[in-house]
C-alpha positions as CSV (number, residue, x, y, z in Angstrom):
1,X,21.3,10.6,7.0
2,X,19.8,9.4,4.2
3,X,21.1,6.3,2.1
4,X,20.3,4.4,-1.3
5,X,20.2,0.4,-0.8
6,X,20.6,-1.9,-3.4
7,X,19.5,-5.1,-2.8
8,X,20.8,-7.0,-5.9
9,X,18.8,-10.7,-6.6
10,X,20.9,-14.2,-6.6
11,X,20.2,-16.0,-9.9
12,X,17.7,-18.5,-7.5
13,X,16.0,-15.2,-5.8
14,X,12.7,-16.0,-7.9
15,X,11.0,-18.7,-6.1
16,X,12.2,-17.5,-3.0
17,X,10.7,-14.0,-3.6
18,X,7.6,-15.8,-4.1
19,X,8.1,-18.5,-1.2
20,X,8.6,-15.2,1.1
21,X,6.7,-13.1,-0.1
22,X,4.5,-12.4,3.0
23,X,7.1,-12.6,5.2
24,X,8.2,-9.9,3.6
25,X,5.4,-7.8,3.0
26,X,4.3,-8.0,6.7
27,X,7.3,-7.0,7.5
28,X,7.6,-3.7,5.4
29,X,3.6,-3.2,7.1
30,X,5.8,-3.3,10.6
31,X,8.6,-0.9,9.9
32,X,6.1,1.9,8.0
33,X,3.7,1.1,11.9
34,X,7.2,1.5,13.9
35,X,8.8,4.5,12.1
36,X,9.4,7.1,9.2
37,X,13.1,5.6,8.6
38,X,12.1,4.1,5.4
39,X,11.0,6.6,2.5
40,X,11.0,4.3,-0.4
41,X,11.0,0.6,-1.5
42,X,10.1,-1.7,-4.2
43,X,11.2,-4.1,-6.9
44,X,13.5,-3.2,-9.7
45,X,13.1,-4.8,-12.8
46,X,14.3,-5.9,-16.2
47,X,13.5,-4.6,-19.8
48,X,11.5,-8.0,-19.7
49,X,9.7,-7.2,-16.2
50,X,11.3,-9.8,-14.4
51,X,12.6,-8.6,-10.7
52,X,15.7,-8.6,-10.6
53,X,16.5,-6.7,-7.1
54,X,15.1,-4.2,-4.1
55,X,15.8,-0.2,-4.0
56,X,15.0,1.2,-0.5
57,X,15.9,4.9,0.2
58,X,16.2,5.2,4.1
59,X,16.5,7.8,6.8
60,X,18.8,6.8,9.1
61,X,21.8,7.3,11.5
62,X,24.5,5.3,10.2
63,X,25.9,3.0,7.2
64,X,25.9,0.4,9.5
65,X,22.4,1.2,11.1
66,X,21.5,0.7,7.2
67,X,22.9,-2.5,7.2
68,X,21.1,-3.6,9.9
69,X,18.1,-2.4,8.6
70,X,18.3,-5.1,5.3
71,X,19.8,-7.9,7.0
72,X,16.3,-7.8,9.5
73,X,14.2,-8.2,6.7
74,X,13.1,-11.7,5.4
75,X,14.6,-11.9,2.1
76,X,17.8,-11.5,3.4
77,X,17.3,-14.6,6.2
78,X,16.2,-16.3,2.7
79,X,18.8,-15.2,-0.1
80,X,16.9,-13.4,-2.5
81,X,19.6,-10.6,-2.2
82,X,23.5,-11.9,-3.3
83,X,24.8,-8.5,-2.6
84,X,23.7,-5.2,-0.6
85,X,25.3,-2.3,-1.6
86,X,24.7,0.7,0.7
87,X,25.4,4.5,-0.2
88,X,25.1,7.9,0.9
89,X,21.9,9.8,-0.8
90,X,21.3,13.5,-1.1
91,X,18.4,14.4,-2.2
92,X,18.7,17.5,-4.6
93,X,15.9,17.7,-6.6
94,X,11.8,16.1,-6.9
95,X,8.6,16.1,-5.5
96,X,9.8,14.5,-2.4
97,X,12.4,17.1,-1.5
98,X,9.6,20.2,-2.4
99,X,11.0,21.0,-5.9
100,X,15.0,21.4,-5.1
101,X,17.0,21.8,-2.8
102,X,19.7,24.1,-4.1
């Protein structure tokens, strides 16, 4: 099942994104060596281009298994994310579902 994951930034998340940065990146590199769960990630920003949270869209069995999947990574351990909202994701339409689905 696919879900949507917010990872929204604490007001301090800043300098930790930075002070865990490659903690991190190395450990996006392990789960895209270790599986095809996750199918997209990256910052979102601001109008001003300041980060101000994660997306991740992942392929996986279970809310909870989503969950799981966030807390392991290293800006959770740190606090850059205040609060993780999780949600069920259909893909329905783009060039990642082969033009649409319907």
């Amino acid at each position: 099942m696919y879900y949507a994951i917010l990872g929204e930034d604490t007001p301090q998340a800043g300098p930790l994104r930075q002070q865990h940065l490659q903690a991190h990146l190395a450990h996006i590199e392990q789960v895209l060596a270790t599986g095809d769960a996750l199918k997209l990630a990256g910052p979102l920003k601001d109008g001003h281009g300041e980060v101000i949270g994660s997306l991740l869209v992942v392929d996986l069995p279970s809310e909870a298994d989503a969950r799981r999947f966030m807390e392991a990574d290293p800006y959770h351990a740190a606090g850059v994310w205040g609060n993780i909202r999780i949600e069920v994701f259909s893909p329905a339409a783009g060039s990642w579902v082969g033009g649409r689905n319907w």
